[in-house]
Every structure is written in C-alpha cells, then in structure tokens.
MIMAR-758235 format. One line per 8 residues: number of its first residue (from 1); their letters; for each residue x, y, z of C-alpha. Coordinates in Angstrom, 3 decimals, padded with zeros to 6 digits. Layout:
NUM) a) X:Y:Z | ...
// end
This chain:
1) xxxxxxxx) 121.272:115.421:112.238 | 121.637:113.771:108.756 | 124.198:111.263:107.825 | 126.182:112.098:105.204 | 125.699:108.555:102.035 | 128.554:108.416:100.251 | 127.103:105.956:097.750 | 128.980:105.359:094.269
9) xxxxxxxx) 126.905:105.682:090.802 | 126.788:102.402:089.590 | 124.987:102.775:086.111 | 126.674:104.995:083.800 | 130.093:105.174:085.818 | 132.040:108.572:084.704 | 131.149:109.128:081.255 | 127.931:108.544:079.172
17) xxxxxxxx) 125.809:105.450:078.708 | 126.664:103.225:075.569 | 123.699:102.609:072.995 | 124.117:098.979:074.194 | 123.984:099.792:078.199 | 120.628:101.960:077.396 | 118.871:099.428:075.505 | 119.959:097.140:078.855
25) xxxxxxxx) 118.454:099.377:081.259 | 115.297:100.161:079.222 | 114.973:095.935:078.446 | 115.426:095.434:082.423 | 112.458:098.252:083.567 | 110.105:097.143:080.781 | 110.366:093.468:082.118 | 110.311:095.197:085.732
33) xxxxxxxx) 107.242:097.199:084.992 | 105.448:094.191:083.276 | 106.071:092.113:086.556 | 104.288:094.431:088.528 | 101.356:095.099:086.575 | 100.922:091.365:086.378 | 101.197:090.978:090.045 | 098.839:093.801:090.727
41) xxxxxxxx) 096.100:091.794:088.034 | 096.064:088.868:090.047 | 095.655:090.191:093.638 | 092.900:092.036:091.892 | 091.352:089.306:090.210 | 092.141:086.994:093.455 | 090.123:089.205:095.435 | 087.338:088.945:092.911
49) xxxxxx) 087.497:085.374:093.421 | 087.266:085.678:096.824 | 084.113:088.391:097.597 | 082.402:085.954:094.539 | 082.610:082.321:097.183 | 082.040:084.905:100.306
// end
C-alpha cells in the first residue's frame, strides 16, 4: 500500500513565477549542471591518469 506525501510546492507558491524568480531558478541549474559536468571530467580524466601509471 502507498503512502499518501502531502508535500507543499515550494517554488512558485500559488500564483506564477516572477521574471526575477525564473532568471533565479534558471542561474541556480546552469551553475548546478556546470558542477556536474565538471565533476564527471575529472573522474574521467582521473581514471586516465590512473590506467596511464598502471
């Protein structure tokens, strides 16, 4: 049997997003999907490293 989330929306609230609140959000997942292309680059070229000394 499921349980039932009663979880609130916390961006946007009850009415629309504000120009200001959009450019927020899009700002904070750019930055968020830079991170993690930059962490997968490394492990990648840590691994090179690595099987190169092996």
């Amino acid at each position: 049997m499921k349980k039932n989330r009663n979880e609130t929306d916390i961006i946007g609230g009850q009415g629309s997003l504000t120009k200001k609140e959009e450019l927020a959000l899009k700002e904070y997942f750019s930055k968020k999907k830079k991170n993690i292309s930059e962490r997968r680059t490394n492990k990648r070229t840590e691994k090179k490293s690595q099987d190169l000394t092996a």
